[in-house]
N, C-alpha and C positions, 0 to 999 in steps of 0.2 A: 165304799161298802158300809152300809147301816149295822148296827146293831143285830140286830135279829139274823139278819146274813151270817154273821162271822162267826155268832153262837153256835149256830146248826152246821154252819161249815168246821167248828172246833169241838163240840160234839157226835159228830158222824166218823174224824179224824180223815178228813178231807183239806181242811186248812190248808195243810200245809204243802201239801200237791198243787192245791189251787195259787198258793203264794209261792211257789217256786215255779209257775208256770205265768203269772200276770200279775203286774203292775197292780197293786194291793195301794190304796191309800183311804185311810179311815179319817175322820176329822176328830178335832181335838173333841168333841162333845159326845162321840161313839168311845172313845177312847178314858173319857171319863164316867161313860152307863158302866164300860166292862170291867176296867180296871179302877179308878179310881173309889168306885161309890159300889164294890163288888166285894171288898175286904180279900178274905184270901181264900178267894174259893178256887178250884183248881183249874175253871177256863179263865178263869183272870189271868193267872200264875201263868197260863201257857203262854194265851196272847202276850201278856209284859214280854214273855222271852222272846218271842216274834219279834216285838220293837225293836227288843236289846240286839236282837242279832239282824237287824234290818230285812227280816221276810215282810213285815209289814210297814208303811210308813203313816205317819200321824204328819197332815198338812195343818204346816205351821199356820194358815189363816185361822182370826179369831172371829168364828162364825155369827151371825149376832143372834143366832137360835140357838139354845139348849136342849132341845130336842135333837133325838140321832139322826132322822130320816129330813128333818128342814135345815140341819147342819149338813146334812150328805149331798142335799139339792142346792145348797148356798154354794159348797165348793166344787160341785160338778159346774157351777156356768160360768168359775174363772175358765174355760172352758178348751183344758188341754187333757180331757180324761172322754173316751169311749161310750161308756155307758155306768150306769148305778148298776148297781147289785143288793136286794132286797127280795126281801120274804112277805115282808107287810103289805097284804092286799087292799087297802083304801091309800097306802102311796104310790101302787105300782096300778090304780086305776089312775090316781093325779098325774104320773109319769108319760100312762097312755094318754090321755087327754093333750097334753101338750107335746106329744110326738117324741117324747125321751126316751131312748135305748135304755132297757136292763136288763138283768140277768139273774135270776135267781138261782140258789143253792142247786139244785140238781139238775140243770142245764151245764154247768159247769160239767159233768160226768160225760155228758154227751161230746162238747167242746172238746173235754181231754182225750178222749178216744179218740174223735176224729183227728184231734192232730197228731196222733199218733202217743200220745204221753202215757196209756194205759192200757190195757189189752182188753178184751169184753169180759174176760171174767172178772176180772179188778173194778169196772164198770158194773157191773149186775152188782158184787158183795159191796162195793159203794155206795150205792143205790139202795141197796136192803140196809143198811147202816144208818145213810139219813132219813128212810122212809118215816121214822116216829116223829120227824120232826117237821115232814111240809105235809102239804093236801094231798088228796089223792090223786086230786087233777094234775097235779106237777108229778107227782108219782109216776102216774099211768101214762102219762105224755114221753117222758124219757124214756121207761120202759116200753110203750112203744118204738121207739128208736132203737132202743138195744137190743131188741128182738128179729126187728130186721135189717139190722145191722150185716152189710157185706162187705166181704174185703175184696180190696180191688187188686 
């Protein structure tokens, strides 16, 4: 998970739904945007406690990018992880380009529901939550799903 990802998922207060439901691993270079070079601001504070209590993991590789999102793509092709997870739309064009799975912040909503982890209305005020913080194209996309959402 990049930067920008974990922000809007830690702002929305999604996080931790989404890190008690999936394999969460951030690289040491996301982990020093949020926390280390972030002082004490209180998505820092959150995230650090993620660490501390293992909702989230920081891969021990030292990435040779200092950048979050070329740190995120260094450790996704040791290649035991799913897909990225990112918000930044000229890496999630570079992603498409070379055929790499991701996921961005409010897909996640949809996922949760469908696996049963959330019920649609926890899904709708989740969604109105992180709305301030993606496109409307990712907005209106889930919300579409959520709208016609039926249970089986």
């Amino acid at each position: 998970m990049d930067t920008d990802c974990l922000i809007k998922l830690t702002k929305s207060r999604l996080k931790e739904l989404v890190c008690s439901n999936f394999s969460v691993i951030i690289p040491q270079a996301v982990k020093k945007e949020v926390i280390d070079n972030a002082g004490q601001h209180p998505d820092s504070i959150v995230v650090e406690e993620n660490i501390t209590n293992k909702l989230l993991t920081v891969d021990k590789m030292k990435a040779p990018a200092e950048k979050g999102e070329d740190a995120v793509f260094a450790v996704f092709q040791k290649g035991k992880y799913d897909a990225i997870c990112s918000d930044d739309k000229r890496f999630i064009k570079r992603l498409r380009m070379i055929d790499i799975p991701y996921i961005t912040p409010a897909v996640f909503i949809a996922i949760l529901l469908k696996n049963g982890k959330m019920t649609l209305k926890e899904a709708n005020e989740k969604l109105e939550l992180l709305s301030p913080f993606v496109s409307e194209d990712e907005y209106y996309a889930v919300k579409l799903v959520l709208d016609n959402w039926r249970k089986e």
